[in-house]
C-alpha positions as CSV (number, residue, x, y, z in Angstrom):
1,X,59.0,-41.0,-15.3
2,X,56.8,-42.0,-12.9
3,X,59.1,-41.6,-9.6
4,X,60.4,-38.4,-11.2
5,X,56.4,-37.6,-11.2
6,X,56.8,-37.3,-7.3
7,X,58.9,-34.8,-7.4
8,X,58.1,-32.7,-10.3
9,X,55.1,-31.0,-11.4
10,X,54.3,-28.9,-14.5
11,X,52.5,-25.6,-13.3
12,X,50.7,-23.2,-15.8
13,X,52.0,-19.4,-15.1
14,X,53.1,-16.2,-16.8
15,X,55.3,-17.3,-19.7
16,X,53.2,-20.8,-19.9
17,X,54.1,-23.9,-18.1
18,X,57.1,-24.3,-15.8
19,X,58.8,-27.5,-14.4
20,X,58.8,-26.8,-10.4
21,X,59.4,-29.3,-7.2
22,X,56.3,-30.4,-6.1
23,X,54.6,-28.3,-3.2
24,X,57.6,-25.7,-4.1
25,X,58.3,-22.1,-6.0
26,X,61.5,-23.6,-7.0
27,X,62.1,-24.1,-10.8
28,X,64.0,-27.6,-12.4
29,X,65.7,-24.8,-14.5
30,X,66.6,-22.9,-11.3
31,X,68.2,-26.6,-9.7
32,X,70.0,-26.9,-13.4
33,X,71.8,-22.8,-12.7
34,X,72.8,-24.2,-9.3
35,X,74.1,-27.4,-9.9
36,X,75.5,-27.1,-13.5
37,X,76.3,-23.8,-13.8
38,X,77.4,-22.7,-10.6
39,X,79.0,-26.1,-9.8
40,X,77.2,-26.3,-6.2
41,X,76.4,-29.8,-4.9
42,X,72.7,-31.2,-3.6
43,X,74.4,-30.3,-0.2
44,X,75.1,-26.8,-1.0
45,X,71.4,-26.5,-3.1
46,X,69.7,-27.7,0.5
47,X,71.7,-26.0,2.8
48,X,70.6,-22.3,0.3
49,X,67.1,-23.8,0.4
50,X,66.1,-26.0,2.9
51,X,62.5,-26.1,2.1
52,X,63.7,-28.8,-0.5
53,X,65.1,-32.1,0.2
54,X,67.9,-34.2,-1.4
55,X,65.3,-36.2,-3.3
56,X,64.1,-32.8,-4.6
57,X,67.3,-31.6,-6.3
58,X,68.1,-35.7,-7.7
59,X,64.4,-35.5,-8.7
60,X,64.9,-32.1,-10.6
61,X,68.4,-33.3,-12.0
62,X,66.9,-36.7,-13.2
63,X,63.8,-34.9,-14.8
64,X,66.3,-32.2,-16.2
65,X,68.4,-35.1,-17.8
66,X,64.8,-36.6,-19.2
67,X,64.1,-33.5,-21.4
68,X,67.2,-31.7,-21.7
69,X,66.8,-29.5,-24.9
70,X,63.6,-28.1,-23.6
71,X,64.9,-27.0,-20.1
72,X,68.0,-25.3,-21.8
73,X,65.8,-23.4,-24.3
74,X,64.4,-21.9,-21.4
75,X,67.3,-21.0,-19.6
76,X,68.5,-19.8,-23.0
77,X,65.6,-17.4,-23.5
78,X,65.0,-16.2,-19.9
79,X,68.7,-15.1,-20.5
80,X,67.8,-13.4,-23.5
81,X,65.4,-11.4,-21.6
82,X,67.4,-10.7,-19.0
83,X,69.7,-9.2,-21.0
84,X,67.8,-7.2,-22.8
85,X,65.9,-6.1,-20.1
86,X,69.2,-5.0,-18.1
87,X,70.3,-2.9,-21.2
88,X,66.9,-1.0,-21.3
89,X,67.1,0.0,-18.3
90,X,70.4,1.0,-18.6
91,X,69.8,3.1,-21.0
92,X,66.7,4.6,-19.5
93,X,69.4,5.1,-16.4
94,X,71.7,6.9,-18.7
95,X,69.0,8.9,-20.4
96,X,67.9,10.3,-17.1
97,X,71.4,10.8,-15.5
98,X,72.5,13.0,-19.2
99,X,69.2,15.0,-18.4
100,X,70.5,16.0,-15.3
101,X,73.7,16.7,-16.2
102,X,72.9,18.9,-18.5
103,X,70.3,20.1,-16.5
């Protein structure tokens, strides 16, 4: 862990603590979306955000990789909320457009 340690800090916020690159606003979660889920390669995750470095995103993957289960509960429940969030305000969207409908 300790090279990863370079790379990778934990920073306390809104939601409690958050793996980010060092001296960045990017999350290990967010490098995980990229490169897992959207299939992009460190080339393509550098190129979209060149603040970051090649080391950065193997840094990210490697601590990723390290502790697995925790980073995918994470993803897992900021998913969750984005979901429900996105159908409450659909709803509210639909409340206000049958209000004016019926007018």
């Amino acid at each position: 862990m300790g090279v990863i340690r370079n790379y990778v800090k934990i920073v306390e916020g809104a939601g409690g603590p958050k793996a980010r690159i060092a001296g960045h606003r990017i999350r290990v979660q967010d490098v995980v979306i990229w490169h897992e889920k959207l299939r992009m390669t460190a080339d393509e995750i550098v190129y979209h955000s060149p603040t970051i470095t090649m080391s950065d995103v193997y840094g990210a993957l490697a601590y990723y990789w390290d502790n697995k289960e925790e980073i995918d509960r994470k993803i897992s429940e900021d998913q969750a909320y984005y979901e429900e969030q996105k159908s409450k305000h659909r709803n509210l969207l639909e409340e206000k457009l049958q209000r004016l409908r019926l007018g």
